[in-house]
C-alpha positions in Angstrom: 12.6 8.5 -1.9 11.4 5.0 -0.5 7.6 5.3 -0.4 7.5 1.5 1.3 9.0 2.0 4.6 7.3 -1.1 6.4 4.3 -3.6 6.5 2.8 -4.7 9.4 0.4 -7.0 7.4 2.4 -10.4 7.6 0.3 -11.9 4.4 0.5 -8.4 2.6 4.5 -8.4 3.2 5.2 -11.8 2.2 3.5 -10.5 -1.1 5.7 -7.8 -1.7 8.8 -9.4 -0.7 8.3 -13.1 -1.9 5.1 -12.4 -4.5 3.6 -14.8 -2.2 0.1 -14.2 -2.7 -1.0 -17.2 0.4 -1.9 -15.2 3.1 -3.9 -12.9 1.0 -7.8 -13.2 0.0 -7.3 -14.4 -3.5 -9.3 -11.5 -5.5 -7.6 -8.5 -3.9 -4.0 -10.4 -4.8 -4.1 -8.5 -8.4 -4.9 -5.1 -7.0 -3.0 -5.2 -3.9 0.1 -6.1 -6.6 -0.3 -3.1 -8.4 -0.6 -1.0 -5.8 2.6 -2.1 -4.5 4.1 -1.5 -7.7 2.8 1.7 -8.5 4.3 2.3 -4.2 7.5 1.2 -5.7 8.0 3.5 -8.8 6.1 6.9 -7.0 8.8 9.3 -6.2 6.4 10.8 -3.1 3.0 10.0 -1.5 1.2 12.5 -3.9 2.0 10.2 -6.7 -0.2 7.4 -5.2 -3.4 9.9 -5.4 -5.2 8.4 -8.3 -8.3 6.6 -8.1 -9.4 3.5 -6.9 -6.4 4.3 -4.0 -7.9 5.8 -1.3 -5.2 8.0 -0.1 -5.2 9.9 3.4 -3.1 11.1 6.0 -2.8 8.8 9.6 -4.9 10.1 12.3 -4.4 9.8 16.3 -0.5 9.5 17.3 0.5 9.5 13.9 -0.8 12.7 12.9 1.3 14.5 11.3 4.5 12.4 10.8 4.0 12.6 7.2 3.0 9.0 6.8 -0.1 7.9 4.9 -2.1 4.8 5.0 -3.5 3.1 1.4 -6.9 1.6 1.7 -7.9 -0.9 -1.9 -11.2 -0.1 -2.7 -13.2 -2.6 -4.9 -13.3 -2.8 -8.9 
């Protein structure tokens, strides 16, 4: 199962596809890497429910279409 379907994020993409950390802020480039990682080797969405991710379902149009947004938090 691909996790990563898209990224609108153009600095955030250019990380994961080039490891282009540029476009970035500079302290969240580590942690933003392996989240993308772990993204990468998780077989489904509940994988990616461990701390420090701050996993939860879309909201508004989205709702419901299985999608989930990842928010970093700090540490």
């Amino acid at each position: 199962m691909e996790i990563i379907r898209s990224i609108r994020h153009k600095g955030l993409k250019r990380l994961y596809e080039d490891d282009d950390p540029r476009s970035v802020i500079a302290e969240h480039t580590p942690k933003l890497r392996d989240i993308l990682a772990r993204l990468d080797a998780a077989g489904s969405t509940a994988d990616m429910d461990l701390p420090g991710v701050r996993l939860h379902p879309l909201k508004g149009n989205l709702k419901g279409s299985g999608q989930s947004r990842f928010a970093p938090t700090g540490g």
